[in-house]
PDB file of N, CA, C and O in Angstrom:
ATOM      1  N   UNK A   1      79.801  22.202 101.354  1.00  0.00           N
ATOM      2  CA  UNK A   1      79.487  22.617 100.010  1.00  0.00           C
ATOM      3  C   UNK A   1      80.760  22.932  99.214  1.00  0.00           C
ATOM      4  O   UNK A   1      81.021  22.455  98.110  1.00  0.00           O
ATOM      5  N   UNK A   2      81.529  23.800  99.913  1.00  0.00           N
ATOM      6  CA  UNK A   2      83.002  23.708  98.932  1.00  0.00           C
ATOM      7  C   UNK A   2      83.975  22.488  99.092  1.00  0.00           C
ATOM      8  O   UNK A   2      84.067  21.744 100.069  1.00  0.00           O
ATOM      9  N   UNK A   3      84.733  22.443  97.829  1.00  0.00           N
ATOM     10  CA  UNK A   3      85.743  21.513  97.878  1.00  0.00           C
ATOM     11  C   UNK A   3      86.715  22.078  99.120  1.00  0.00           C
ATOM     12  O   UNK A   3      86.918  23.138  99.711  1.00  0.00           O
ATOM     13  N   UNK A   4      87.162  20.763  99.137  1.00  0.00           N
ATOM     14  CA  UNK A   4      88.719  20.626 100.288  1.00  0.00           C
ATOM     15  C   UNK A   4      89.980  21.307  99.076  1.00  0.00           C
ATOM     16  O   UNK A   4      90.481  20.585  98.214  1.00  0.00           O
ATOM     17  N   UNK A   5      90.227  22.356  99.190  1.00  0.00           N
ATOM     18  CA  UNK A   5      91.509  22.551  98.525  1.00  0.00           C
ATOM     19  C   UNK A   5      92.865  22.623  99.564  1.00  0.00           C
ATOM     20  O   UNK A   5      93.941  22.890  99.030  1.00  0.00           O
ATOM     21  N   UNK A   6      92.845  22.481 100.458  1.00  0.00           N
ATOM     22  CA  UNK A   6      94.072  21.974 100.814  1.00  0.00           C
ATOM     23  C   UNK A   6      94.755  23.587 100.985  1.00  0.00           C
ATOM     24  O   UNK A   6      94.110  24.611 101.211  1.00  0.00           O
ATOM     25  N   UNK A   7      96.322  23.464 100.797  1.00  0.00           N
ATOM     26  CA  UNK A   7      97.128  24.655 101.137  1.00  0.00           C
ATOM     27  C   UNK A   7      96.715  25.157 100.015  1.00  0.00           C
ATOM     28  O   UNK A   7      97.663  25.805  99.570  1.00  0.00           O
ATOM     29  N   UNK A   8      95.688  25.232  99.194  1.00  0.00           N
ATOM     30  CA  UNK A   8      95.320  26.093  98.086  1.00  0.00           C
ATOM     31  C   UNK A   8      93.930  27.217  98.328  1.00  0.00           C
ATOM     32  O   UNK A   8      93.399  28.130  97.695  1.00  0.00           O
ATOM     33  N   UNK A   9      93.781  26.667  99.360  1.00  0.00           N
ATOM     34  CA  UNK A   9      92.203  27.748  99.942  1.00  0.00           C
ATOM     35  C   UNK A   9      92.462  29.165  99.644  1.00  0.00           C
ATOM     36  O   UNK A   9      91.779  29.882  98.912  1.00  0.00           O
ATOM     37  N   UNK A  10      93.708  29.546 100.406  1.00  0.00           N
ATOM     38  CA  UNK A  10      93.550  31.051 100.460  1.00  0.00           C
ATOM     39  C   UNK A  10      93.924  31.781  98.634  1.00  0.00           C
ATOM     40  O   UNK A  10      93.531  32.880  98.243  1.00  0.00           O
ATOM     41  N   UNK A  11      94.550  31.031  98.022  1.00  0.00           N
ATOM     42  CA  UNK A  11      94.863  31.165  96.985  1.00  0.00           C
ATOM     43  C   UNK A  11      93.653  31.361  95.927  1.00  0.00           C
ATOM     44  O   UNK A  11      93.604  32.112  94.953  1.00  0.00           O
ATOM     45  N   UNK A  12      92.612  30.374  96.466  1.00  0.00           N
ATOM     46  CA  UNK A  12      91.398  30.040  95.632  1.00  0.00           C
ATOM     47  C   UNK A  12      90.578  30.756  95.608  1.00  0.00           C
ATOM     48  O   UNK A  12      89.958  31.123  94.609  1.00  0.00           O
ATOM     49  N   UNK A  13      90.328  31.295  97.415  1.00  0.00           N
ATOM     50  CA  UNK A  13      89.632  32.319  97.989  1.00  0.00           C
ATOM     51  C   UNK A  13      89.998  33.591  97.543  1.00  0.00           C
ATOM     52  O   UNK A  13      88.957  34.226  97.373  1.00  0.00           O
ATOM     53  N   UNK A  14      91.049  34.320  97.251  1.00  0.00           N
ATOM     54  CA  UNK A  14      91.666  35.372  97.138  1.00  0.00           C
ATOM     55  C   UNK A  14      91.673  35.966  94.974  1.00  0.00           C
ATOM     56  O   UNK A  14      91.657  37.040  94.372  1.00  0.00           O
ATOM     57  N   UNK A  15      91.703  34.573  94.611  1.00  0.00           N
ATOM     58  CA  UNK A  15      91.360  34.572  93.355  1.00  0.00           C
ATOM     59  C   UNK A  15      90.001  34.823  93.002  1.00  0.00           C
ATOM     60  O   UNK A  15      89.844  35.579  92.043  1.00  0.00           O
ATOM     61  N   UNK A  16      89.020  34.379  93.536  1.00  0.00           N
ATOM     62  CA  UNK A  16      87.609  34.136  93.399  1.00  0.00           C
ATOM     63  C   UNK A  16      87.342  36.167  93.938  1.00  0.00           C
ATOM     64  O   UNK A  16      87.057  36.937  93.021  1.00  0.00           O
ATOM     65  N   UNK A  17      87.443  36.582  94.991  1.00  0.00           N
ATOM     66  CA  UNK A  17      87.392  37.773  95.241  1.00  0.00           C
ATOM     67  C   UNK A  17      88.149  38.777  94.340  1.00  0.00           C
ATOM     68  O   UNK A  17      87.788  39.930  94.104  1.00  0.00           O
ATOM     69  N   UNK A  18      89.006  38.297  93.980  1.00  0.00           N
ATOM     70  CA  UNK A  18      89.833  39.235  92.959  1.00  0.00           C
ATOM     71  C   UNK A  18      89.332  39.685  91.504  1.00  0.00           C
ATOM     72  O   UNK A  18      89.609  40.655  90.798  1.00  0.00           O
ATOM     73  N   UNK A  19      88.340  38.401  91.320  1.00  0.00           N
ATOM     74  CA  UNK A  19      87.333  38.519  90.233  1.00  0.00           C
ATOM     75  C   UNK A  19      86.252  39.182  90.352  1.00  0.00           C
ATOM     76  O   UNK A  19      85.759  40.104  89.702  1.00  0.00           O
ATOM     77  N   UNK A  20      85.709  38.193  91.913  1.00  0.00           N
ATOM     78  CA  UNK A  20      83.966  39.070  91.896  1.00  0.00           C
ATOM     79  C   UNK A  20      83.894  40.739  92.251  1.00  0.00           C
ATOM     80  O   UNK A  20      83.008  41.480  91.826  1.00  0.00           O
ATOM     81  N   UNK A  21      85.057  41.177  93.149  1.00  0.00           N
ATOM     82  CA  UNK A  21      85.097  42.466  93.410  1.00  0.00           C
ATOM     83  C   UNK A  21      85.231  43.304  92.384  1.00  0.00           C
ATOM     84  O   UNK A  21      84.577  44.335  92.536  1.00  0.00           O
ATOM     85  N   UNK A  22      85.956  43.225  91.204  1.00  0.00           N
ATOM     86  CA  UNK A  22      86.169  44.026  90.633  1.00  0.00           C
ATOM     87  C   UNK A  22      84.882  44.307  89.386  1.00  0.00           C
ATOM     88  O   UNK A  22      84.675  45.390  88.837  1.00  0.00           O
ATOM     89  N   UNK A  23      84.059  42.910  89.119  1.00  0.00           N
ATOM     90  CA  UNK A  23      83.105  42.622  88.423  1.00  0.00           C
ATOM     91  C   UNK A  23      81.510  43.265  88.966  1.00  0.00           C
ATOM     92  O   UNK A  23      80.557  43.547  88.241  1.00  0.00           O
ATOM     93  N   UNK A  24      81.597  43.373  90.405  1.00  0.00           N
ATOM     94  CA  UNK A  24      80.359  43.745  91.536  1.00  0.00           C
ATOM     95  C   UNK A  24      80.638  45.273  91.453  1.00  0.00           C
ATOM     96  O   UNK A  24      79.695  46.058  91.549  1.00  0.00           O
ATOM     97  N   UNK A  25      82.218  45.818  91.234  1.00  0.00           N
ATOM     98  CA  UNK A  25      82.025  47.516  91.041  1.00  0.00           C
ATOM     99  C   UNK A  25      81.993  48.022  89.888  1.00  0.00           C
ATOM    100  O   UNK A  25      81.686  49.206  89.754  1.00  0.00           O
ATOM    101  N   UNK A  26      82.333  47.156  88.719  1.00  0.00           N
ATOM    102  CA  UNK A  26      81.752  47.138  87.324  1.00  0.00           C
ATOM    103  C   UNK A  26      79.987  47.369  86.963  1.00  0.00           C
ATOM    104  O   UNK A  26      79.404  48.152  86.212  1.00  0.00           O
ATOM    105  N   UNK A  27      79.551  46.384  87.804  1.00  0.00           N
ATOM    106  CA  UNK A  27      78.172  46.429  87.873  1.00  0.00           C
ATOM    107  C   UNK A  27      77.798  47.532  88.257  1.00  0.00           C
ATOM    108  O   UNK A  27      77.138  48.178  87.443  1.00  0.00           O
ATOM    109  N   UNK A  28      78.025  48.047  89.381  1.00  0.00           N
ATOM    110  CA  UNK A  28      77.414  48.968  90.063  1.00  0.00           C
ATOM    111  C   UNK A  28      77.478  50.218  89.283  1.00  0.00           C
ATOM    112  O   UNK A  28      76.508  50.928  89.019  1.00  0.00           O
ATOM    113  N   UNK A  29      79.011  50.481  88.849  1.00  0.00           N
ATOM    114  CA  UNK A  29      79.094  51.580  87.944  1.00  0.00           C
ATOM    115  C   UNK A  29      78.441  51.667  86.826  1.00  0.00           C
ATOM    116  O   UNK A  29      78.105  52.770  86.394  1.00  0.00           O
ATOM    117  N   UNK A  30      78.221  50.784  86.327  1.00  0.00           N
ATOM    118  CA  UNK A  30      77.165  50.776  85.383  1.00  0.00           C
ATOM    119  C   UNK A  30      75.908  51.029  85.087  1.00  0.00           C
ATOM    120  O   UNK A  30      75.618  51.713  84.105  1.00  0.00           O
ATOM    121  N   UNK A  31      74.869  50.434  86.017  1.00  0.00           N
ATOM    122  CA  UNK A  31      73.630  50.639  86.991  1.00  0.00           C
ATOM    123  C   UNK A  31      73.439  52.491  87.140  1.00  0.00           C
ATOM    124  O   UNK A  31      72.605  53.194  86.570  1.00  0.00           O
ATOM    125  N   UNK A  32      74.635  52.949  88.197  1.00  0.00           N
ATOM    126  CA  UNK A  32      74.782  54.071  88.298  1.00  0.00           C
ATOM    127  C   UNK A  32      74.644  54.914  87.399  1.00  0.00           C
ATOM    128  O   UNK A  32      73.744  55.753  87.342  1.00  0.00           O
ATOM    129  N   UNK A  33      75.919  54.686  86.283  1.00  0.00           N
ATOM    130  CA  UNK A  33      75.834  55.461  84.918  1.00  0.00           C
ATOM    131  C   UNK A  33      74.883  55.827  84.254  1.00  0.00           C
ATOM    132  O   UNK A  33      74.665  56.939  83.775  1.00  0.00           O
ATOM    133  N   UNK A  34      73.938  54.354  84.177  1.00  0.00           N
ATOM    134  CA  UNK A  34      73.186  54.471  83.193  1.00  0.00           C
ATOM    135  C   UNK A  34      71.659  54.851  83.978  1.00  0.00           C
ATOM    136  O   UNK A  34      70.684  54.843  83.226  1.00  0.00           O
ATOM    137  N   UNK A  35      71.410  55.183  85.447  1.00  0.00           N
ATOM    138  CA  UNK A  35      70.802  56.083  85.809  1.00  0.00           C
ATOM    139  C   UNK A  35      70.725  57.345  85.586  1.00  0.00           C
ATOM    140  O   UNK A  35      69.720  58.048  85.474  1.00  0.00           O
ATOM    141  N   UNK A  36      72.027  57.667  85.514  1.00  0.00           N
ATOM    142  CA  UNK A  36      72.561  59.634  85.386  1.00  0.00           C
ATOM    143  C   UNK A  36      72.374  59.887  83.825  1.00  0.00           C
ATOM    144  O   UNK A  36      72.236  60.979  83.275  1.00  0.00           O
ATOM    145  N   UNK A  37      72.403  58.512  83.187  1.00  0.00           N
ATOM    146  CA  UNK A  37      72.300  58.803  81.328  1.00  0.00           C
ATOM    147  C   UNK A  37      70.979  59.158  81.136  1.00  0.00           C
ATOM    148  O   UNK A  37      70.730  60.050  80.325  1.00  0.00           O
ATOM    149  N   UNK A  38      69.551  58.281  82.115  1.00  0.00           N
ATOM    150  CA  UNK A  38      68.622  58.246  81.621  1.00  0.00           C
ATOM    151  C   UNK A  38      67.625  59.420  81.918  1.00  0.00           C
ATOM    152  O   UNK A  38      66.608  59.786  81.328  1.00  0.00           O
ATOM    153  N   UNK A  39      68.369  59.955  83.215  1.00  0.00           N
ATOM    154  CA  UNK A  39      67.867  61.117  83.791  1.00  0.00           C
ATOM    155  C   UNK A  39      68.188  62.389  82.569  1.00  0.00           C
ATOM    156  O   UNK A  39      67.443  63.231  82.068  1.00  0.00           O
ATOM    157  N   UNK A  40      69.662  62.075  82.374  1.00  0.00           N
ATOM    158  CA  UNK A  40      69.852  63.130  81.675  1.00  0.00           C
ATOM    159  C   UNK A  40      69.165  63.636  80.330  1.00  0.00           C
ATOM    160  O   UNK A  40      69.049  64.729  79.776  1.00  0.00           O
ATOM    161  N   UNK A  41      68.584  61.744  79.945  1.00  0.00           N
ATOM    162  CA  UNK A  41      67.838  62.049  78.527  1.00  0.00           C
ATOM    163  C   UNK A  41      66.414  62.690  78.615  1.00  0.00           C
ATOM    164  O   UNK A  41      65.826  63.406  77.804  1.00  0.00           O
ATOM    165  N   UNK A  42      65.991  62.169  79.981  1.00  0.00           N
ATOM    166  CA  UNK A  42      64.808  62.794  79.993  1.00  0.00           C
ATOM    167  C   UNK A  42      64.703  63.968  80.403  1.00  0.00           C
ATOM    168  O   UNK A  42      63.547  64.380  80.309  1.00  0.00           O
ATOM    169  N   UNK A  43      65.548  64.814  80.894  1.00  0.00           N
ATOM    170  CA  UNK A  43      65.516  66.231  80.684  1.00  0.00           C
ATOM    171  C   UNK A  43      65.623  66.773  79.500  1.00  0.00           C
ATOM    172  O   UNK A  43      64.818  67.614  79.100  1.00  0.00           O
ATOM    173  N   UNK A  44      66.471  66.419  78.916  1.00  0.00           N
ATOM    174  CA  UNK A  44      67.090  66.958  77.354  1.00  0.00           C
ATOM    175  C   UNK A  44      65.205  66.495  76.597  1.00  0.00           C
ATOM    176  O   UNK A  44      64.556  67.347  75.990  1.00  0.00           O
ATOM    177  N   UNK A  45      64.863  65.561  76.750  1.00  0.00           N
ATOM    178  CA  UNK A  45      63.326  65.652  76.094  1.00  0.00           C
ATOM    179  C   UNK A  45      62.280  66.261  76.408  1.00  0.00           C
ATOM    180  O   UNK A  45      61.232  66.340  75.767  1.00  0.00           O
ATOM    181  N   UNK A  46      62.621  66.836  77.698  1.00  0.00           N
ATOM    182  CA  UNK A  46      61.491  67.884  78.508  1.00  0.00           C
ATOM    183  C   UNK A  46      61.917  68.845  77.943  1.00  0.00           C
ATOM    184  O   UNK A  46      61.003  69.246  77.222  1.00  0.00           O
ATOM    185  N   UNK A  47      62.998  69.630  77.807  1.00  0.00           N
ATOM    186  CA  UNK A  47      63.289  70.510  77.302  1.00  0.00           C
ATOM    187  C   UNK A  47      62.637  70.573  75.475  1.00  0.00           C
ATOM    188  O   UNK A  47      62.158  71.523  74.856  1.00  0.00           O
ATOM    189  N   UNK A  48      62.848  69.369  75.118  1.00  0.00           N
ATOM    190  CA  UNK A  48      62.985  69.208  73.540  1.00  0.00           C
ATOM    191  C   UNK A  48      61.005  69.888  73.468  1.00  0.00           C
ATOM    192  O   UNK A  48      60.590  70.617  72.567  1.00  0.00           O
ATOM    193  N   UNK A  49      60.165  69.388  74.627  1.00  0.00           N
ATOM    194  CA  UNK A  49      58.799  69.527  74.267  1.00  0.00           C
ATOM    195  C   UNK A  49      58.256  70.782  74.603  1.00  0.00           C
ATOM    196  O   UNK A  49      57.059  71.021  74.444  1.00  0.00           O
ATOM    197  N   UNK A  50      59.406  71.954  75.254  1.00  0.00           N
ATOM    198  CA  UNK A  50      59.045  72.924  75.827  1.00  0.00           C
ATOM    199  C   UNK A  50      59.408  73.917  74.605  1.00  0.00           C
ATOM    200  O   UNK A  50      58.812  74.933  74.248  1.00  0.00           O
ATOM    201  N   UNK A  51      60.643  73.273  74.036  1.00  0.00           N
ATOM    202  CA  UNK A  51      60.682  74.038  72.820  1.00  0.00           C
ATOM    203  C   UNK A  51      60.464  74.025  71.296  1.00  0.00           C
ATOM    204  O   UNK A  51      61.164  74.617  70.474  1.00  0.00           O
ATOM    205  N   UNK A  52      59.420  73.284  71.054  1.00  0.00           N
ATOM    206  CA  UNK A  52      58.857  72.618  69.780  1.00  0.00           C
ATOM    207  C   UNK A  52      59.668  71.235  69.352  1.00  0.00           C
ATOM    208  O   UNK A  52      59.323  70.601  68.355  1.00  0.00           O
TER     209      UNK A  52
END
């Protein structure tokens, strides 16, 4: 399935990871974040209905 790159593999390989890793903990942090945002809003609106 992959091309033959020759003495360029590890180069190709190492590039390709250099991208997806940093893009896969982008994601995640994000995901994360915007769990702790949504939690946080829905307290702040529980609160908002407890106090008129």
């Amino acid at each position: 399935m992959m091309p033959e790159l020759g003495k360029y593999t590890a180069t190709v390989l190492l590039s390709y990871a250099g991208t997806l890793g940093p893009m896969i903990v982008l994601l995640g942090w994000s995901l994360w974040r915007g769990a702790k945002v949504k939690a946080a809003l829905a307290a702040q609106e529980e609160r908002m209905k407890k106090n008129g």
